[in-house]
C-alpha positions in Angstrom: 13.7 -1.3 8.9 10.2 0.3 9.6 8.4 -3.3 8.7 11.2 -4.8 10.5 10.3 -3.0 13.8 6.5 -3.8 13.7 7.2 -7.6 13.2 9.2 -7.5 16.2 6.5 -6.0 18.3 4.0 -7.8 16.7 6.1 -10.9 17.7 6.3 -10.2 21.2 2.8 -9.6 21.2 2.2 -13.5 19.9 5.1 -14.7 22.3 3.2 -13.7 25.3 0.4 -14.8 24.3 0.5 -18.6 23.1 1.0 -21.4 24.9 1.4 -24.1 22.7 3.2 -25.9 19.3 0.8 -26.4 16.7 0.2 -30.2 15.6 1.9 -30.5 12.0 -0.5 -32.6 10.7 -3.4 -30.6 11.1 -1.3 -27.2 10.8 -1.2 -25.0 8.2 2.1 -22.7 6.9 1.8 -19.4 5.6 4.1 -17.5 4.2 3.6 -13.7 4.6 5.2 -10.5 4.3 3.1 -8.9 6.0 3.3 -8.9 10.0 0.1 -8.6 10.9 -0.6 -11.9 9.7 1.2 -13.1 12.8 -1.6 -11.5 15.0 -4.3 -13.4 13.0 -2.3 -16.7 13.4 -2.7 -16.1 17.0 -6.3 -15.0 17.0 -7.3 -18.3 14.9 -5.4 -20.8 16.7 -7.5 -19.1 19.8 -10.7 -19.5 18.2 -11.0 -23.0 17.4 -9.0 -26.0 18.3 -9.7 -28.7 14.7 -6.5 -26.6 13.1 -4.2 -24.2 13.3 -1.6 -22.0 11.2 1.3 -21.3 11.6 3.6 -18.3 9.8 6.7 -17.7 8.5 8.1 -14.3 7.4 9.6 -13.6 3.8 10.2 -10.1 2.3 9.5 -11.8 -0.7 7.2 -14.4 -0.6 6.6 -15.4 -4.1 10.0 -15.4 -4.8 12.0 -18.2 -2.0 8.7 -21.1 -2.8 12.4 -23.2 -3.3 14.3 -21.2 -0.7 12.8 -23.0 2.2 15.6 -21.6 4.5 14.7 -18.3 4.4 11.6 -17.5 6.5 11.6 -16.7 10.2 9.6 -18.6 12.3 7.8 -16.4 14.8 7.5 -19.3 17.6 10.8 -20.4 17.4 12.2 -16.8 16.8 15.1 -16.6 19.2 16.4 -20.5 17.9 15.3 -21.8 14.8 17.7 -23.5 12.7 15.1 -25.8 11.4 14.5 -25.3 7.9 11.6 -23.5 6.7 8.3 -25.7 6.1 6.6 -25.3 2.3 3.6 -23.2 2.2 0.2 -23.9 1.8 -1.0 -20.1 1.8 1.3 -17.1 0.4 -0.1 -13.8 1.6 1.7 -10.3 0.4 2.2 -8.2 -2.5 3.7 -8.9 -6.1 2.4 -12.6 -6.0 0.6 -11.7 -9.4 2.9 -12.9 -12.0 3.5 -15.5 -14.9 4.7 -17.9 -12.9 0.7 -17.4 -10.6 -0.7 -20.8 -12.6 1.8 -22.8 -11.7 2.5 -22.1 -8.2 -1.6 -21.5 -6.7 -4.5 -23.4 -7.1 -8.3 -21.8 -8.2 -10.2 -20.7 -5.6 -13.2 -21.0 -7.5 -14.9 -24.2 -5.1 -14.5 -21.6 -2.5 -17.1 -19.6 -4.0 -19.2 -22.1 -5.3 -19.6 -23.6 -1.7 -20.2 -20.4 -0.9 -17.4 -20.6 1.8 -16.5 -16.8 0.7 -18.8 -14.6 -1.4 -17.3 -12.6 -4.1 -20.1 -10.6 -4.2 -18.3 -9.2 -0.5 -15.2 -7.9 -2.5 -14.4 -4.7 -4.1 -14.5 -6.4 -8.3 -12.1 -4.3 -9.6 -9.7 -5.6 -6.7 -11.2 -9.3 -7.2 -10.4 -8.9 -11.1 -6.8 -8.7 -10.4 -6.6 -12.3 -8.7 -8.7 -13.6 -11.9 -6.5 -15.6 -14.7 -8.7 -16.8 -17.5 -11.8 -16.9 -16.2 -10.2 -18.9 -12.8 -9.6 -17.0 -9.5 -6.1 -17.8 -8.2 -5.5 -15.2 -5.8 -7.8 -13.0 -3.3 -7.7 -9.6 -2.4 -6.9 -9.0 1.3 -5.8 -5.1 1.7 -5.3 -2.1 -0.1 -3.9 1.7 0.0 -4.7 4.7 -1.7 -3.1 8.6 -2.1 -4.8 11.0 0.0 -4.3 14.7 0.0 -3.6 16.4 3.7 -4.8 19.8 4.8 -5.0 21.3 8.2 -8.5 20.8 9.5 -10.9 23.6 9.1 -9.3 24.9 5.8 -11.0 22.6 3.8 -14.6 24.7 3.2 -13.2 25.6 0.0 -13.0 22.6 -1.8 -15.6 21.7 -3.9 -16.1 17.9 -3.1 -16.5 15.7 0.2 -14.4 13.0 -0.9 -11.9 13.9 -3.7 -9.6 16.4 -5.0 -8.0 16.9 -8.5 -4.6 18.8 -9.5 -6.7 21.7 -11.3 -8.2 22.8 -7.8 -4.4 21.8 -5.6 -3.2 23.9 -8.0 -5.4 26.8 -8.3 -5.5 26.9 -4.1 -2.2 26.4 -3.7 -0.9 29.1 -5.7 -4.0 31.3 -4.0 -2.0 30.1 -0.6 1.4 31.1 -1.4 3.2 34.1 0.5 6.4 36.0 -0.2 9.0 38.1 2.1 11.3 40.4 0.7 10.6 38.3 -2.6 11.1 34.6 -0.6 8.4 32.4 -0.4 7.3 32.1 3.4 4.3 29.9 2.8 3.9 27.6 0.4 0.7 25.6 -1.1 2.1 22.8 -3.1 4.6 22.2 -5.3 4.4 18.2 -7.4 8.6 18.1 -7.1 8.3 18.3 -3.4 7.5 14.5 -3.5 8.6 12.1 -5.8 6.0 9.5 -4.6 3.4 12.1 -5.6 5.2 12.9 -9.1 4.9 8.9 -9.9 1.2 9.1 -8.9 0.7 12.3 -11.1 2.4 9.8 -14.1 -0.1 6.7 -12.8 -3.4 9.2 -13.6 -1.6 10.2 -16.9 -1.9 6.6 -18.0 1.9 6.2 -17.7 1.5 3.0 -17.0 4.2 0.8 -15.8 4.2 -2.9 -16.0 6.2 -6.2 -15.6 7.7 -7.0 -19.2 11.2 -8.3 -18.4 10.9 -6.5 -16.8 9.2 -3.2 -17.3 7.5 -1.1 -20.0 5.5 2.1 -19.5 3.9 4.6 -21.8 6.7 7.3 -23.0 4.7 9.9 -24.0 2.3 9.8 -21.3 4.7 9.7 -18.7 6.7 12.6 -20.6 3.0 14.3 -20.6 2.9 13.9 -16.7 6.2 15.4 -16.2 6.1 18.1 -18.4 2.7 19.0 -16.4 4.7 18.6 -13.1 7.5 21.4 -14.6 5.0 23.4 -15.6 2.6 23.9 -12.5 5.9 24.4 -9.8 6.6 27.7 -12.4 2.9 28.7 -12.8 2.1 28.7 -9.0 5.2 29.1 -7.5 7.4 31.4 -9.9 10.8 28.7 -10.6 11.5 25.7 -9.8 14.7 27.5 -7.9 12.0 29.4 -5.8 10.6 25.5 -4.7 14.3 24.2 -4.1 14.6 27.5 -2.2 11.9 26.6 0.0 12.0 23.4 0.3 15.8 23.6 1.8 14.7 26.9 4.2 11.6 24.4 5.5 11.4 20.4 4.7 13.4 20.0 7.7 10.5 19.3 9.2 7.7 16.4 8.1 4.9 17.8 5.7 2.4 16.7 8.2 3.4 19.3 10.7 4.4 21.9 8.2 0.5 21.7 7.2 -0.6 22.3 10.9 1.9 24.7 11.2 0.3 26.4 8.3 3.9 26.7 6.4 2.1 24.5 3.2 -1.8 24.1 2.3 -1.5 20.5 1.1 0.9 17.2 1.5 0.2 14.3 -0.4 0.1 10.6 1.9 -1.1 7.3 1.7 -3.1 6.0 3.5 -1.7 3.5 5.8 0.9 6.3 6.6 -2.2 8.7 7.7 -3.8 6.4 9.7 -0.8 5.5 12.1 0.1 9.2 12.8 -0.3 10.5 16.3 -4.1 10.9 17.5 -3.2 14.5 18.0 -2.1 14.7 14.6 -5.3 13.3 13.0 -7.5 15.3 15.0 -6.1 18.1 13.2 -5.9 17.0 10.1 -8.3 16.3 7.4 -8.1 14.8 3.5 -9.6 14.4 0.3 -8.1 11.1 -1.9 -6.7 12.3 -5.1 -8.6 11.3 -8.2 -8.4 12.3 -11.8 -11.0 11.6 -14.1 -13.1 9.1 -11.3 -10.0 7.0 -10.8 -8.0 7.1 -7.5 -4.7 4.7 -7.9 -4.3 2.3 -5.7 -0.7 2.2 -3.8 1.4 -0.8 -6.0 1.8 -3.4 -2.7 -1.5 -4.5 -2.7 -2.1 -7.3 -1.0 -3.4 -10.8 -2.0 -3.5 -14.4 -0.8 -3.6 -17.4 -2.8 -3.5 -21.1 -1.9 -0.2 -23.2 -2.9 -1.2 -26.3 -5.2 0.8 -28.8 -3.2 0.1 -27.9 0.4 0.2 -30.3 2.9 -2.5 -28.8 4.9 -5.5 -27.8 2.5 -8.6 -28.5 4.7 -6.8 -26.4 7.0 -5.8 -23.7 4.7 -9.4 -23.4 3.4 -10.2 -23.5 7.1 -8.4 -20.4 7.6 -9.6 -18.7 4.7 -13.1 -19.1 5.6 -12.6 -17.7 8.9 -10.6 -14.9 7.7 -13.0 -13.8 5.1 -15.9 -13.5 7.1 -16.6 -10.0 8.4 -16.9 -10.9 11.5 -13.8 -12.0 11.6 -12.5 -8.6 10.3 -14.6 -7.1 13.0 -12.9 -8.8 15.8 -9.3 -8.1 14.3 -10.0 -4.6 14.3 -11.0 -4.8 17.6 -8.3 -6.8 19.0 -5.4 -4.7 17.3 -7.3 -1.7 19.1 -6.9 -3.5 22.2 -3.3 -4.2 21.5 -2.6 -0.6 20.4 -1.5 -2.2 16.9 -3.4 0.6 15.5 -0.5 2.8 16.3 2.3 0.9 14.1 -0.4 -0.3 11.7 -3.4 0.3 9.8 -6.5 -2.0 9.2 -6.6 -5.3 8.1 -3.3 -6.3 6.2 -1.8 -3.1 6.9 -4.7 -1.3 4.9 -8.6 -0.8 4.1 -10.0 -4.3 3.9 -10.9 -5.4 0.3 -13.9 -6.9 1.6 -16.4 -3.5 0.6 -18.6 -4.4 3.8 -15.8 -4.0 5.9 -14.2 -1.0 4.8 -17.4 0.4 4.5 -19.7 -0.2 7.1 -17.3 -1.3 9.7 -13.9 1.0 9.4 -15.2 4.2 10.4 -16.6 2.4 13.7 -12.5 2.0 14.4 -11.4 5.2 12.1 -14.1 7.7 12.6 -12.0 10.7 10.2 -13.3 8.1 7.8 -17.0 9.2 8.8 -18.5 10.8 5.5 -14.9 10.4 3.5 -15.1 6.8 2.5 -13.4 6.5 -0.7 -15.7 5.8 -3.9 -15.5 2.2 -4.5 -16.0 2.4 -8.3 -12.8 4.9 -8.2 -10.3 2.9 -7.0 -8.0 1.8 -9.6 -5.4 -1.3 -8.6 -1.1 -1.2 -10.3 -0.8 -3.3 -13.2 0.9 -6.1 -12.3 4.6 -5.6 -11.6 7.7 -7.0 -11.2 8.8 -8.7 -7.9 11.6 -6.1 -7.4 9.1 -3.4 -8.1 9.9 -1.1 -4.2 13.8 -1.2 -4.9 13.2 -0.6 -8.7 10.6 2.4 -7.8 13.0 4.0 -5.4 16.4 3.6 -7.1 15.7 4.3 -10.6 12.0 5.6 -11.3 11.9 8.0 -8.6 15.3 9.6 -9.6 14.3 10.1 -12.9 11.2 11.9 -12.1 12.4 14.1 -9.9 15.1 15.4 -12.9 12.3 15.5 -15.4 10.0 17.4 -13.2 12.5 20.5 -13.0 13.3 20.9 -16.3 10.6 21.7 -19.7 12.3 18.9 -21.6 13.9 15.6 -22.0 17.0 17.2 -23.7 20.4 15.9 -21.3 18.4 14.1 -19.4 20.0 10.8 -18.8 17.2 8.3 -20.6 14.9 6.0 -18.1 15.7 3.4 -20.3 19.5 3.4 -19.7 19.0 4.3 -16.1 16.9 0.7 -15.8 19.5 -1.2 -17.9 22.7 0.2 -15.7 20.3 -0.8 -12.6 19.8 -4.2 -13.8 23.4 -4.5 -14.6 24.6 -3.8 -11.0 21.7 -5.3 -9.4 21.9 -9.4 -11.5 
């Protein structure tokens, strides 16, 4: 519903502002699941006049390449019973999969021409789009986990731009405070959030992965949880004591139960962060969480690739030219400030640009909490490649299962993850 709401307004936004019905034979269709891309559409088609693109929304744009019915055209929005056009660009999240050969085309020439430089993008990020030596897909946006304290409570931490569990821990459970033998104030607890409990099994090498359609490491992820049971006990006496306080006070959104001082530290990503209130923000400061100089990237990366049989290529590369030019990025940022699209989303793509020069040198000129807290590039750790289902699978059957494992010392009647995924997939064919 959230994404749902920001393509409306993002829609509106394009309705006012074109004028015209690109030429088809000149016009190239992107498929997208990601809103913003409707603001770029508009912003190209303004900049030149040899092409244009036009976009089509798809939760799941890998998935309907032979359901052309099911996209949403935004300039025919209010009336479209036209069947969806074919693609010549897919850009969103989960388009890595077997099926990637068969459906994009290299973008090697792209290089080689020196159209787009992958010396500009972040190479873990870049590796992910690589298939035997052949680059199919390139990166466009990413996210990452950042840990949220009220600002000026932060002299005690011993590093500028990350923070590791040892030192949430060891402050946290220096933050906690008890009345009549109830915790008032609380610094962090791992079973608070269940996002944060699969990131704590992402840095423990847990490891999940598309394999028909998931594997992960047992023991590592039975490592991470155990570790989860046993720091809520060690800082924060029982797990009933956390339950306790979380019902007396989660009423309330983390953020504002940090400025309120009721908890030390909330875990967020990113493009969560960076679309709360200015007031907020001002108030705020963060660390990114990173274990062992890795911080995981957030799963829904996302990346674009080229479709083999588009109908449009020289327009397609067209657009990918312009849009992978920092200049380009420049003038989006500036635009969606303009626009106010900074307040219902982040960046480019909905997150920091994977084009390093961007995020780096240009972000904090839009984002200036970013001044002197850049993330480490050489950190930043992208998912393993995942199923296309991967949100609804994360939210209705990994996230439950962590949250039971985390509150007790053992796997003993636990209902397995295993049978949990199988009775999922069963109800879910």
């Amino acid at each position: 519903m959230k994404k749902l709401a920001r393509f409306s307004l993002l829609f509106l936004i394009i309705l006012v502002s074109c004028s015209f019905l690109p030429d088809g034979s000149q016009t190239a269709i992107i498929w997208t699941d990601r809103p913003e891309f409707a603001f770029y559409a508009e912003y190209f088609n303004a900049a030149q006049d040899q092409y244009k693109v036009e976009i089509y929304f798809h939760n799941f744009p890998a998935q309907e390449l032979k359901d052309s019915g099911a996209g949403i055209n935004l300039l025919n929005f209010i009336a479209n019973n036209e069947e969806t056009p074919q693609p010549d660009i897919i850009a969103g999240s989960w388009l890595k999969s077997d099926a990637t050969r068969l459906v994009f085309k290299p973008l090697d020439r792209q290089f080689k021409r020196n159209v787009i430089r992958n010396s500009d993008f972040y190479p873990r990020l870049l590796t992910m789009g690589n298939i035997d030596g052949k680059q199919f897909l390139l990166p466009v946006s990413f996210n990452a986990p950042m840990v949220i304290f009220a600002r000026g409570t932060g002299e005690h931490l011993s590093n500028l731009f990350t923070i590791g569990f040892d030192e949430m821990k060891t402050l946290g459970k220096g933050y906690n405070a008890m009345t009549r033998g109830a915790y008032t104030q609380m610094g962090f607890s791992p079973s608070w959030d269940a996002n944060f409990l699969f990131i704590t099994a992402t840095l423990f090498n847990a490891s999940f992965r598309a394999s028909e359609p998931l594997s992960w490491n047992t023991g590592a992820l039975d490592q991470a949880m155990q570790f989860a049971y046993d720091w809520a006990c060690e800082a924060n006496t029982s797990i009933q004591s956390v339950d306790d306080f979380i019902y007396k006070y989660f009423y309330t959104p983390p953020a504002k139960l940090v400025l309120s001082e009721r908890i030390l530290f909330t875990c967020m990503d990113s493009n969560n962060f960076f679309i709360l209130a200015e007031e907020q923000q001002n108030n705020l400061d963060f660390r990114w969480l990173a274990e062992n100089n890795t911080i995981p990237l957030v799963e829904d990366t996302v990346y674009l690739g080229m479709i083999k049989r588009g109908k449009a290529p020289k327009a397609a590369e067209a657009f990918l030219a312009w849009f992978f030019s920092m200049d380009t990025q420049r003038g989006i940022l500036e635009r969606s400030r303009q626009n106010r699209l900074f307040e219902i989303s982040f960046g480019i793509g909905g997150g920091f640009s994977a084009m390093r020069p961007v995020t780096e040198q240009v972000f904090p000129q839009f984002y200036q909490g970013l001044l002197g807290h850049m993330p480490p590039g050489e950190f930043l750790s992208p998912a393993n490649t995942l199923p296309g289902n991967w949100m609804a699978l994360k939210e209705r059957v990994i996230f439950p299962y962590l949250l039971d494992r985390s509150r007790q010392p053992d796997r003993e009647g636990l209902y397995p993850l295993e049978r949990r995924l199988s009775d999922w997939q069963r109800v879910n064919r």
